[in-house]
C-alpha positions in Angstrom: 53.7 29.7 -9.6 55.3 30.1 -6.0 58.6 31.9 -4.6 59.7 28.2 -3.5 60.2 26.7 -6.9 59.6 28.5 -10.0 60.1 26.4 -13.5 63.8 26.0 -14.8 62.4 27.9 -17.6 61.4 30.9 -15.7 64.9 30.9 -14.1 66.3 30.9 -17.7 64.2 33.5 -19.2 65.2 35.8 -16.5 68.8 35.0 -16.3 68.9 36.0 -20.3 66.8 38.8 -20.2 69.2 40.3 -17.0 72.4 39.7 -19.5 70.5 41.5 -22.0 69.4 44.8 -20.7 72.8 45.0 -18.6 74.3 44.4 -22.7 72.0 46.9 -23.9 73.2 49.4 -21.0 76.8 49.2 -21.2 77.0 49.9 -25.3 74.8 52.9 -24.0 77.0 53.8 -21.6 79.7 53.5 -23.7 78.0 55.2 -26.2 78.2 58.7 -23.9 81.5 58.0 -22.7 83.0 57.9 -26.4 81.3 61.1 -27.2 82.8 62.3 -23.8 86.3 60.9 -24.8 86.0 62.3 -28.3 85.2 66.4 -27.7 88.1 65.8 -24.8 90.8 64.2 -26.7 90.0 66.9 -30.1 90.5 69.6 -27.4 93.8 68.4 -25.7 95.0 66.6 -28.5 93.5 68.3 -31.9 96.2 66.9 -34.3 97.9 63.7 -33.0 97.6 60.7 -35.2 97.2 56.8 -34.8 97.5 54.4 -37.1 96.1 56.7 -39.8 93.5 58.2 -37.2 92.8 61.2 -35.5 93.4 60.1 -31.6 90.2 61.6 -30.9 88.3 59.5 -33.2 89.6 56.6 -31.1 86.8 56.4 -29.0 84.4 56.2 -31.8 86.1 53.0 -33.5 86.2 51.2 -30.2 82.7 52.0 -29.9 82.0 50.6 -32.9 83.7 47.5 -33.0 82.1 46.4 -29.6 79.3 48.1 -29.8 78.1 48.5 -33.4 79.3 45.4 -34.5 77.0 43.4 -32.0 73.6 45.9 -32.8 74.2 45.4 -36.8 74.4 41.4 -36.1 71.3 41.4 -34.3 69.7 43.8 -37.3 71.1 41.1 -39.8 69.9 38.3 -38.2 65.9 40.0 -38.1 66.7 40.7 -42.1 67.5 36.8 -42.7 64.4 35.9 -41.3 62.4 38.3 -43.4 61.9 41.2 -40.7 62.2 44.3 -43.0 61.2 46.5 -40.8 62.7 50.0 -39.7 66.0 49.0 -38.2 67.4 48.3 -41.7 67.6 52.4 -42.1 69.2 51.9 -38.7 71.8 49.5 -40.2 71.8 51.3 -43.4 72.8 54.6 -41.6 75.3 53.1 -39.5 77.5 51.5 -42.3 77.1 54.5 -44.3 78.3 57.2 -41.5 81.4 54.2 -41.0 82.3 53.9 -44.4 81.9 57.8 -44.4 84.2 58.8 -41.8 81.0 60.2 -39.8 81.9 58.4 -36.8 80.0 60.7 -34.6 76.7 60.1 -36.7 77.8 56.6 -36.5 78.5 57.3 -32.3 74.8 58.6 -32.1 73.6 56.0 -34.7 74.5 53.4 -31.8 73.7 55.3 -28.6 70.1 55.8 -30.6 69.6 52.1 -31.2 70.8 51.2 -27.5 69.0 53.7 -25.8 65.9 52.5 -27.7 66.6 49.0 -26.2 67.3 49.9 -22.9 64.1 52.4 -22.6 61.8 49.5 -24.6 62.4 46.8 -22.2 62.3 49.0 -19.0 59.2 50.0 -20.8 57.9 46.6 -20.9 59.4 45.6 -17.4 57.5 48.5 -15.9 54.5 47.6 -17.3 54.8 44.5 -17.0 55.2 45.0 -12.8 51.9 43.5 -12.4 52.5 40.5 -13.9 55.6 40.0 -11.3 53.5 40.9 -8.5 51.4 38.0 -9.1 54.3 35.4 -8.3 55.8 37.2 -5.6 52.6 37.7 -3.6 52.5 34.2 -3.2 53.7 32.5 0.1 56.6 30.0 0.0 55.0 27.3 2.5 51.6 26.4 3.7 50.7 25.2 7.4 49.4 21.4 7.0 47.1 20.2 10.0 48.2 16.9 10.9 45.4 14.3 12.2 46.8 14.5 15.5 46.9 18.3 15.5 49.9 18.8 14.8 51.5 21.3 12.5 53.2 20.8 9.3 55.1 23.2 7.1 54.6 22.3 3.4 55.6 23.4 0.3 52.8 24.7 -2.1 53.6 21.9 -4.1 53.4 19.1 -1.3 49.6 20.5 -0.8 47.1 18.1 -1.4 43.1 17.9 -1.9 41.2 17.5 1.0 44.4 18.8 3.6 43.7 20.9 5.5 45.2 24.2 5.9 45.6 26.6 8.4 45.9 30.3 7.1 47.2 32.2 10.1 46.0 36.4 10.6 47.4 38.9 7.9 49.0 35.6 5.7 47.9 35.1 2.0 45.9 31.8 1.1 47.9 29.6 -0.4 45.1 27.3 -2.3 41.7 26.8 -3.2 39.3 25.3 -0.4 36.5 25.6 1.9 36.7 26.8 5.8 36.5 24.5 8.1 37.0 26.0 11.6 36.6 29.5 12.3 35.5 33.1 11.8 36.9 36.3 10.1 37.1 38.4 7.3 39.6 38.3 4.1 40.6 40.5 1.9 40.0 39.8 -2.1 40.7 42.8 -3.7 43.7 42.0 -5.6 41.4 38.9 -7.1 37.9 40.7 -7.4 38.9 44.2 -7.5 36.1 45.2 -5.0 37.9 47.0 -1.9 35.7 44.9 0.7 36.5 42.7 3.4 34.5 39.6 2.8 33.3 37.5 5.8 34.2 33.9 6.3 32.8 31.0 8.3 32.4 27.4 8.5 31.4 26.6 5.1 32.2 30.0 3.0 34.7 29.2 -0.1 38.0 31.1 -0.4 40.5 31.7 -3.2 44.2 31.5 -3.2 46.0 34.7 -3.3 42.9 36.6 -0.9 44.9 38.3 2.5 43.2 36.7 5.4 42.5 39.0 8.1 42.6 39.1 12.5 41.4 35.6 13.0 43.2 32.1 11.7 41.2 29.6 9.8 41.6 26.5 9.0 40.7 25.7 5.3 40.4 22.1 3.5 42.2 22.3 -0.1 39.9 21.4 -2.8 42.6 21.9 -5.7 46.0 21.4 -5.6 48.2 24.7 -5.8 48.7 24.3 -9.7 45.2 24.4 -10.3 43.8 26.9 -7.8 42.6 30.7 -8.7 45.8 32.3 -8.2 48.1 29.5 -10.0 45.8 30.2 -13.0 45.8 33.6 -13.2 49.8 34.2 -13.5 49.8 31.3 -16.0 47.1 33.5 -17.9 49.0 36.3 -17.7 51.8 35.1 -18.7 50.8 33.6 -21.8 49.1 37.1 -22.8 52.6 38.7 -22.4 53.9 36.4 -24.5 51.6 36.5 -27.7 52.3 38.5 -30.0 48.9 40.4 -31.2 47.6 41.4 -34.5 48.2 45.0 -33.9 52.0 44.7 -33.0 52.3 42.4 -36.4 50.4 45.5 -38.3 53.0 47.5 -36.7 55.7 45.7 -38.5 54.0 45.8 -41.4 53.5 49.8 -41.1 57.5 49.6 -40.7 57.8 47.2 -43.7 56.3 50.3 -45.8 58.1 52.9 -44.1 61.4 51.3 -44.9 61.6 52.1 -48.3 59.6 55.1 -48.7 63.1 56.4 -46.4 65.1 54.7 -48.9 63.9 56.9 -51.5 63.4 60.0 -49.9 67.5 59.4 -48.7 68.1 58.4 -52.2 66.4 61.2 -54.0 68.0 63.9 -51.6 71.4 62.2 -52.4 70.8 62.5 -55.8 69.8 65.5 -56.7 72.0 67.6 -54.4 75.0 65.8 -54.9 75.6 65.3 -51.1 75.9 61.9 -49.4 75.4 63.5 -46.2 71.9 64.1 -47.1 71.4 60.5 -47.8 73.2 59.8 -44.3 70.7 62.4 -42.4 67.5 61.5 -44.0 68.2 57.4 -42.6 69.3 58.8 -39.1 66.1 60.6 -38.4 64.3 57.9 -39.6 65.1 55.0 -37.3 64.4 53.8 -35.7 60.4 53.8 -36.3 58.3 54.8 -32.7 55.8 52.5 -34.4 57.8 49.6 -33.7 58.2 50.5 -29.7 54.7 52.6 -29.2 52.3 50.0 -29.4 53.9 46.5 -27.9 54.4 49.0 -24.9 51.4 50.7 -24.7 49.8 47.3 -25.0 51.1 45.4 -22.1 50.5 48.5 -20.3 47.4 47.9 -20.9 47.2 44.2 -20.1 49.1 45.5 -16.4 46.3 47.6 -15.9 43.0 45.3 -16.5 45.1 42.9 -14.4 44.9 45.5 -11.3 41.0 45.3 -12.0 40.7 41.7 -11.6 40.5 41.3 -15.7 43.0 38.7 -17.2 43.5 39.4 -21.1 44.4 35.9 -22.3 44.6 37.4 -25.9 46.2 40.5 -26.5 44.6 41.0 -29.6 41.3 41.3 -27.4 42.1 45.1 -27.2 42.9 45.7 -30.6 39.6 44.2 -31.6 37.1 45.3 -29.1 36.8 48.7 -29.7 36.0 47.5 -33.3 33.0 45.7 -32.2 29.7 46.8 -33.2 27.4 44.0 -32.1 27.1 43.0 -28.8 25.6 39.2 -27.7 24.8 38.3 -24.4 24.2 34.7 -22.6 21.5 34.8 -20.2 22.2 32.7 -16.8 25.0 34.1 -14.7 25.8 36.9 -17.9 23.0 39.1 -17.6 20.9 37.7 -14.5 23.3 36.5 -11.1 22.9 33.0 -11.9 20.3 32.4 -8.4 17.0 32.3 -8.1 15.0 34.8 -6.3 11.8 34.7 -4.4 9.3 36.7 -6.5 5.8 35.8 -5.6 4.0 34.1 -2.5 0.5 32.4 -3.5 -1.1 31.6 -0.4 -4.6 29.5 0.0 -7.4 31.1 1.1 -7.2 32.6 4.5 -3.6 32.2 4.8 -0.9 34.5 5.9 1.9 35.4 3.1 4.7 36.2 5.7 3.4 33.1 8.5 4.5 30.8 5.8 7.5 32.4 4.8 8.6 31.9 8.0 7.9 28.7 8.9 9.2 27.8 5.5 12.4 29.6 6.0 13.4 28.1 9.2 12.7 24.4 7.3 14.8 25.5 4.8 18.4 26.2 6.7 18.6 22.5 6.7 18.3 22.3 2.7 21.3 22.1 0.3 18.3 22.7 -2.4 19.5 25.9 -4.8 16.4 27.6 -4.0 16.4 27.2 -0.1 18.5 30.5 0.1 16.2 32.6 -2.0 13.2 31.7 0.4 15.8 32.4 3.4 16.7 35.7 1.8 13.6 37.1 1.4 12.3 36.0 5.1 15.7 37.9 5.7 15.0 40.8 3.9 11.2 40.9 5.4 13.0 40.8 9.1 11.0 37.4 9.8 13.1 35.5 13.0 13.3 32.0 12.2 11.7 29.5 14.4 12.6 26.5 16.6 12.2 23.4 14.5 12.0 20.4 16.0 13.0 17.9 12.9 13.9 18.9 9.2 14.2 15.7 6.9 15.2 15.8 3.0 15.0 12.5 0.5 15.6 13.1 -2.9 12.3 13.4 -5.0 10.0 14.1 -2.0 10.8 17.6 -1.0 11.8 18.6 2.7 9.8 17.3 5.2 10.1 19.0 9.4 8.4 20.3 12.4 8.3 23.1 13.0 6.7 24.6 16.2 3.5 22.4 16.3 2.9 22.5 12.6 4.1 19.5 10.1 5.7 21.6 7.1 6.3 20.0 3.8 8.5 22.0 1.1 7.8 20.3 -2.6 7.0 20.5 -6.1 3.9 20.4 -8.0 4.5 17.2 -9.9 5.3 15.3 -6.7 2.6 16.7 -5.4 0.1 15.4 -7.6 1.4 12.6 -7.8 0.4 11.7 -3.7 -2.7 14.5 -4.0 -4.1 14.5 -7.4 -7.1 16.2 -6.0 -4.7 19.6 -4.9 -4.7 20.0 -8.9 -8.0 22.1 -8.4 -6.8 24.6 -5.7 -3.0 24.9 -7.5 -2.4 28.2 -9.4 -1.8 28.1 -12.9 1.1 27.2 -14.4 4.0 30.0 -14.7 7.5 31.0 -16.1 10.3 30.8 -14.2 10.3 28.0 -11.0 8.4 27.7 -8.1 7.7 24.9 -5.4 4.3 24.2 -3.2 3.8 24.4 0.7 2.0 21.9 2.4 0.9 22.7 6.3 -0.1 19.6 8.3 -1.4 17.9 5.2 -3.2 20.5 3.8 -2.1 22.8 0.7 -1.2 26.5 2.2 1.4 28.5 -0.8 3.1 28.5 -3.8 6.6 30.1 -4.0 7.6 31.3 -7.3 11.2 32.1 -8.0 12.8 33.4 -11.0 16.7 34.5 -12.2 17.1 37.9 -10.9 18.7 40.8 -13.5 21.8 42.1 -12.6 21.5 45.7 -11.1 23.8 47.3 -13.4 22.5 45.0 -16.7 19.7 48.1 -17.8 22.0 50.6 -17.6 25.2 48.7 -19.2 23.0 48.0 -22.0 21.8 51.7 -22.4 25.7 52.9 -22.5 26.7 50.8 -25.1 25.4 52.2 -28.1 25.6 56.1 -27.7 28.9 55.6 -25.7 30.7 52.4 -27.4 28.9 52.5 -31.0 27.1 49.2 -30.6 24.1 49.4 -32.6 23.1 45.6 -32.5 22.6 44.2 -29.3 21.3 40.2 -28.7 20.2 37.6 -26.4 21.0 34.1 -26.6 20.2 31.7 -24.3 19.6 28.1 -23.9 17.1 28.8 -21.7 13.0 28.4 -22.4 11.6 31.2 -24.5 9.4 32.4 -21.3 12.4 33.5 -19.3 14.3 34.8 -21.7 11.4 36.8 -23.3 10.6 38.4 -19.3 14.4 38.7 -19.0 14.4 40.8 -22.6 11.7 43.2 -21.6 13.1 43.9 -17.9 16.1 44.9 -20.2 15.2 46.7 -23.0 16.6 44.1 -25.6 14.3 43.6 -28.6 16.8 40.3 -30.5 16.2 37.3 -28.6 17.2 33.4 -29.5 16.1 31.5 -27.4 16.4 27.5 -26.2 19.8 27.8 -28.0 21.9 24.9 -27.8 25.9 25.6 -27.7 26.0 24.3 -31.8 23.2 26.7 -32.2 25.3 29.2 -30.4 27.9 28.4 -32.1 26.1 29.1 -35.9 24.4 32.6 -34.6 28.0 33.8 -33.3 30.0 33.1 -36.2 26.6 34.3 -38.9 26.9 37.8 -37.0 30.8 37.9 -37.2 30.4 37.4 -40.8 28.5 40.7 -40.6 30.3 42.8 -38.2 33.2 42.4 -35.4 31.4 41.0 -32.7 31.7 40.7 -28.8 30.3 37.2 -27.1 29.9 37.3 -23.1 28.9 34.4 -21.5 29.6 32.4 -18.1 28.7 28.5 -18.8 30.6 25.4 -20.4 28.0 25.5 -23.2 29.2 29.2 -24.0 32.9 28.2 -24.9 32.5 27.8 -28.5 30.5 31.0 -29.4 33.4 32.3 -27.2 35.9 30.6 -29.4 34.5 32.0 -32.5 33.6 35.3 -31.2 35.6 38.5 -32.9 35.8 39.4 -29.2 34.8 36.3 -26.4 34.7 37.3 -22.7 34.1 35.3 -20.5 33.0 35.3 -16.3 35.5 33.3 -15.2 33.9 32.4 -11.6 33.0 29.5 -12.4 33.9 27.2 -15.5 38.1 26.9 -16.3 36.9 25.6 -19.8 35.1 29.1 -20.4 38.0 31.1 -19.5 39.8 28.9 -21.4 37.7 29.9 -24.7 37.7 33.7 -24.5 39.9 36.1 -24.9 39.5 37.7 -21.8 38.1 36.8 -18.6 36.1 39.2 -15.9 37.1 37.4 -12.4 34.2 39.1 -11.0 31.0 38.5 -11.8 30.4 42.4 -12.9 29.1 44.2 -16.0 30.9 47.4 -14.6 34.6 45.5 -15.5 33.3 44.5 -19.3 32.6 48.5 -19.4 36.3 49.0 -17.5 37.7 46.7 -20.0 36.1 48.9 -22.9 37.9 51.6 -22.3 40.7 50.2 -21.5 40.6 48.5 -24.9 39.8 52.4 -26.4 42.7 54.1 -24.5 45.1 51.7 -25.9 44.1 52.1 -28.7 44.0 56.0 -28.7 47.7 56.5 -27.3 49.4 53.5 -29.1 47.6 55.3 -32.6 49.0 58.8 -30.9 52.3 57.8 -30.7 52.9 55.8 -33.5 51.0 57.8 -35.6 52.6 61.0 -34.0 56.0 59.4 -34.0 55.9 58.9 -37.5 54.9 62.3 -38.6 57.8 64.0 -36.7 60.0 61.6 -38.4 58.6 62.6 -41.7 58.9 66.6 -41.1 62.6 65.4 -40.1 63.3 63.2 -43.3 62.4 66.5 -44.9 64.3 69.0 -43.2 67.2 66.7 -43.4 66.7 66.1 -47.6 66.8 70.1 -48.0 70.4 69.8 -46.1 69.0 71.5 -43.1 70.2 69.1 -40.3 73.1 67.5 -40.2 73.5 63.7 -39.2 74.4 64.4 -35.8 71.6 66.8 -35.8 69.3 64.3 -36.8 70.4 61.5 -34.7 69.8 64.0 -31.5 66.5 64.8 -33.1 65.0 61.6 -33.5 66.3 60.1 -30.1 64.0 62.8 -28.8 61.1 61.7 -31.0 61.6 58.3 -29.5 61.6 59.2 -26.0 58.6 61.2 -26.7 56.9 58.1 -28.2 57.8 55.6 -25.3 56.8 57.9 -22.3 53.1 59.0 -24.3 53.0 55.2 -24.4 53.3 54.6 -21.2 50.6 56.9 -19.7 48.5 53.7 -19.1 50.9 52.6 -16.6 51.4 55.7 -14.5 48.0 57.2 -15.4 44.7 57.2 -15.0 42.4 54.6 -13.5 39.9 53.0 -15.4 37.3 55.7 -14.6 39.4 58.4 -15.4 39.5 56.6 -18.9 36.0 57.2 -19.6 36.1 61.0 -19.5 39.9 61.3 -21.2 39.2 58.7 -24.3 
């Protein structure tokens, strides 16, 4: 997870995987410099013999002893374990062109199958550059703040909950926590994907992995370094490069039935023209299969990408899958509404001023910890009210916030409690309503009700508009375990006409897995209770803010709190799927239109060989446009 001390494991996987592209580049090296050797030593020495050789064929047998012999292992060993997949032409063609004395078919044969290696897993490493970038942003030490004011340096590891930290200007937080002395600005792109500077002060939570800015802070740790934002993210990632998805294993399968339909094209053409070099040129140009190199690289160029925009694909088989989806279910609190109350109505007695008691109320309520004592401070905010002077603020659980403010005695409480003291307010109370709300009492006498409700997101009407006529949704639902009174007014702010409402997660649960039985289905949802309609979701994302057992359901997780990066992840989802169809797809037909040209005896095995080294390239490099190309924006006007 750090620079300082990465897992033995991760050590070992990139020791081997160095050993094995170097491998894969020498036999391609070697490759060119015994086709070099060859046309050099037929020109100086055309006739000269060895051990029953031409000298100039030299080159060739060395290159297949050291090179070939390793490559047709490696096929072997994929054939034991029941991988029939396009390499066997590969292995096929090379034994043949041996056997055959077409050692330069059999030269090209090799430099295809290296060349393929080499360009796959520089594919994949280039890709997969995000994924890297994650570790090595990470600092090796953090600065520990001794009780006596001292200064420590730490490892991450040594970091534990409740030190505290100091993050000094321009370095990169190193864990979870909360500030506890001073004020600045960090940046959080790389996490959120917004390009702002956020603002931080006593109080204000950070993430590990944000850039701090001018000023240093000193942060308390409230997870260790393992367990913090940043830590979980690589790990995420990580796991998601390694799974293999359902549309790479329908890849093999595509291979599996390519195989022999070669096989008898190369067999037929052998047969009925007499001419084992037909049966050799047919093979060539058919392995090895773009299918089985387009799409695992034009995947995890995709999973680089949605990792630039803050999304972490947990499953690969996410972006297969979504673009299938034709039903779309939403979770209410924190999915489709920002998860905080707002202030949406002021009730004031008879003969009272609206905005006088907002503002005495406001100024009360900067001394609450109560979740909706920043929705009454917002709107005072927002209606350019100064706070006033108050002289005492006092909060006991059950009984509201009690203060002075100015020469008023202001109580902040809740009907029931109310009633409870004052049963005779009962008469002057408004009714009842959806939604939450709490009563303001001014030196004993009844003067406003606050009502509050979930606000919508911004973007939530018009992400629900664009899914059907630009993502072929044509069933969209609401499901919530919230009362049928919010989630109804939360409905017709949205234009969504399927509601569930009062939903508990089993009930979840038994709606999610119904509609899959229908149709591929998408699940989005933000809370604990959501992980198993996440779970059984075609598609499950998740907003992975705030609940690690969420994140830990879906297959992909938004790390900011954003309908915009479910639409982002759409299309990302659609482009992969367009370009790794494209170059499979396309790969495959060239291959074809070879097999054929090469059946009438109009290519030759080296001719073939050269032609469908191009194919490949051509394949890889269209299936790689996700890394190089566009951004996510782009997306939405080219797929």
């Amino acid at each position: 997870m750090n620079n300082t001390a990465p897992p033995k494991s991760a050590k070992k996987i990139s020791f081997f995987s160095l050993i094995t592209i170097s491998w894969q580049l020498i036999v391609f090296l070697a490759s060119l410099v015994a086709i070099a050797l060859h046309f050099l030593l037929a020109w100086l020495l055309p006739t000269t013999q060895a051990f029953g050789f031409s000298v100039a064929d030299v080159p060739y047998l060395l290159l297949l002893i050291g090179g070939g012999t390793p490559l047709a292992w490696s096929i072997t060993k994929a054939l034991l374990q029941g991988d029939f997949g396009a390499d066997l032409l590969a292995l096929i063609a090379l034994l043949v062109a041996s056997f055959t004395g077409e050692y330069l078919a059999a030269a090209l044969v090799v430099l295809m199958l290296s060349s393929g290696q080499v360009l796959e897993t520089y594919a994949m490493r280039k890709a997969s550059s995000v994924l890297d970038a994650l570790s090595q942003r990470m600092p090796s030490i953090a600065h520990r703040k001794l009780p006596s004011g001292a200064i420590d340096e730490i490892t991450l590891l040594e970091i534990n909950i409740d030190d505290h930290i100091v993050v000094y200007p321009h370095e990169t937080v190193p864990v979870d926590g909360v500030v506890l002395e001073g004020n600045g600005t960090m940046d959080e792109s790389y996490l959120t994907g917004e390009p702002y500077q956020v603002s931080k002060a006593p109080g204000a939570s950070v993430m590990s992995g944000a850039v701090n800015g001018e000023a240093m802070l000193v942060i308390q740790a409230e997870k260790l370094a393992v367990d913090s934002r940043y830590a979980t993210i690589t790990q995420v990632m990580q796991e998601a490069e390694q799974k293999r998805p359902a549309m790479r294993r329908l890849a093999d399968q595509v291979g599996g039935y390519f195989t022999p339909v070669a096989l008898i094209v190369a067999l037929g053409a052998w047969y009925f023209s007499g001419d084992a070099s037909r049966f050799l040129s047919v093979l060539i140009i058919a392995t090895p299969c773009p299918l089985l190199i387009a799409v695992p690289v034009t995947l995890i160029s995709a999973i680089s990408m949605a990792a630039k925009l803050g999304i972490i694909i947990k499953d690969p088989t996410v972006l297969e899958c979504l673009p299938t989806c034709t039903t779309a279910i939403f979770d209410k609190t924190g999915t489709l509404t920002y998860g905080q109350p707002a202030l949406t109505a002021i009730l004031p007695a008879d003969g009272v001023n609206a905005n006088e008691v907002l503002q005495q109320a406001a100024s009360l309520e900067r001394y609450s910890k109560h979740p909706l004592a920043y929705a009454i401070l917002q709107a005072a905010e927002k209606a350019n009210l100064p706070l006033l002077k108050v002289e005492s603020a006092s909060e006991k659980p059950g009984q509201g916030l009690i203060g002075q403010v100015g020469s008023h005695a202001l109580v902040v409480t809740h009907r029931k409690q109310l009633l409870k003291q004052s049963p005779e307010l009962e008469a002057v109370l408004p009714a009842v309503a959806s939604g939450l709300e709490c009563v303001v009492l001014r030196n004993n006498a009844y003067v406003a009700t606050f009502q509050f409700r979930d606000t919508p997101r911004l973007d939530g009407q018009s992400f629900i508009e664009h899914l059907a006529p630009s993502h072929q949704f044509n069933r969209i639902m609401l499901v919530s375990g919230d009362r049928d009174s919010e989630v109804a007014y939360l409905a017709e702010e949205l234009g969504i006409t399927e509601t569930l409402a009062s939903q508990t997660p089993e009930q979840k649960l038994a709606v999610v897995r119904a509609e899959v039985a229908k149709a591929p289905t998408l699940f989005m949802g933000d809370g604990i209770n959501d992980a198993p309609a996440l779970t059984a979701a075609t598609v499950g994302i998740a907003f992975g803010q705030h609940s690690s057992v969420t994140a830990e359901a879906a297959g992909a997780v938004i790390m900011e709190n954003t309908l915009e990066k479910v639409d982002e992840l759409i299309h990302i989802s659609e482009a992969m799927r367009a370009i790794a169809l494209q170059s499979a797809v396309g790969g495959m037909i060239l291959s074809v239109l070879g097999m054929g040209l090469a059946a009438m005896g109009w290519l030759t095995p080296v001719q073939g060989a050269l032609i469908q080294e191009v194919i490949d390239v051509v394949a890889i490099v269209n299936a790689l446009r996700l890394t190089f190309g566009a951004s996510a924006k782009q997306l939405k006007s080219n797929f």
